[in-house]
C-alpha positions as CSV (number, residue, x, y, z in Angstrom):
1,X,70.9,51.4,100.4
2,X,70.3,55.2,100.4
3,X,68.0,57.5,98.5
4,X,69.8,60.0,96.3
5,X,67.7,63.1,95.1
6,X,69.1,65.0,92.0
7,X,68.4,69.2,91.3
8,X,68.0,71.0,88.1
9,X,70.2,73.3,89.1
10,X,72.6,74.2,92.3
11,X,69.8,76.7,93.8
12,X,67.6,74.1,93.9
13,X,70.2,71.8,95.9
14,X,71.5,74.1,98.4
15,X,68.3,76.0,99.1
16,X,66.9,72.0,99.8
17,X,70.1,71.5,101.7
18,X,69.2,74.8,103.9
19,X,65.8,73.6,103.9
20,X,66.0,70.4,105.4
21,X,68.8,71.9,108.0
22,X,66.0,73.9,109.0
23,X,63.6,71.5,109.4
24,X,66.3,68.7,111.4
25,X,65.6,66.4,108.6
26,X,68.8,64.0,108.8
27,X,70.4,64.1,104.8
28,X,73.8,64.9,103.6
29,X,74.6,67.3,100.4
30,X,76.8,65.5,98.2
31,X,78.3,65.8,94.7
32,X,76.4,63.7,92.2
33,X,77.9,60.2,91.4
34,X,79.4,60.4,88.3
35,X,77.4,58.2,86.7
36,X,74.2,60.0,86.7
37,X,76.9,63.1,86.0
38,X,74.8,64.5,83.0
39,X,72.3,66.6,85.8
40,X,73.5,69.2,88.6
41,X,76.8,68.8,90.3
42,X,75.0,68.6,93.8
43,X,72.6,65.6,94.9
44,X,71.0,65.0,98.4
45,X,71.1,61.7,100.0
46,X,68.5,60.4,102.6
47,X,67.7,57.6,104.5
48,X,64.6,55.7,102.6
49,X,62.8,56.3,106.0
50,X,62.5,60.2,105.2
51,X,62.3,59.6,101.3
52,X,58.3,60.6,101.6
53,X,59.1,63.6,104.4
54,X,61.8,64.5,102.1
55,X,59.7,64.8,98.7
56,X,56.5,66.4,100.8
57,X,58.8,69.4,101.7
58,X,59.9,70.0,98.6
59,X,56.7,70.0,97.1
60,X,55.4,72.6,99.6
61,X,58.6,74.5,99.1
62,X,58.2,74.6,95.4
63,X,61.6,72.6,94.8
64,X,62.0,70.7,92.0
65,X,64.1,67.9,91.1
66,X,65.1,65.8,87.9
67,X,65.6,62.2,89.4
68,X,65.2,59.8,92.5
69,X,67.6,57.3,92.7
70,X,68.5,53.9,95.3
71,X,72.5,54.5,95.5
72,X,75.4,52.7,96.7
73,X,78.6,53.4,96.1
74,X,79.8,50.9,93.6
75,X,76.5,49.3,92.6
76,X,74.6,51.1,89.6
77,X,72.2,54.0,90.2
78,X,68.3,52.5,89.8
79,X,64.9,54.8,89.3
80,X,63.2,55.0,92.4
81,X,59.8,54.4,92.3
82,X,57.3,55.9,95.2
């Protein structure tokens, strides 16, 4: 099961999708599952691995986001919790 990490807003999702390009984190940029549709369009989805790498980044980049979330497709969205 992945990690899926949801913006407040587009910028914040593609400039963390050009981010972690940058730093050869491995993620993917994906539209958010429609049931967790009520935040941005745009999610990223990581490997629970890099979760920590991932969210440390971020921070230091002054990126924020509204939600973490364990995803597979066709099994409800749960809260992740660090």
């Amino acid at each position: 099961m992945d990690i899926i990490i949801l913006f407040t807003s587009y910028y914040f999702a593609t400039k963390a999708d050009t981010m972690l390009t940058k730093e050869l984190v491995p993620h993917k940029l994906m539209a958010t599952p429609p049931e967790l549709s009520d935040v941005c369009g745009l999610c990223i989805r990581v490997h629970p691995n890099v979760v920590g790498m991932v969210l440390s980044l971020l921070k230091v980049h002054k990126m924020s986001h509204s939600g973490i979330f364990y995803y597979e497709k066709g099994i409800p969205c749960q809260r992740y919790e660090a």
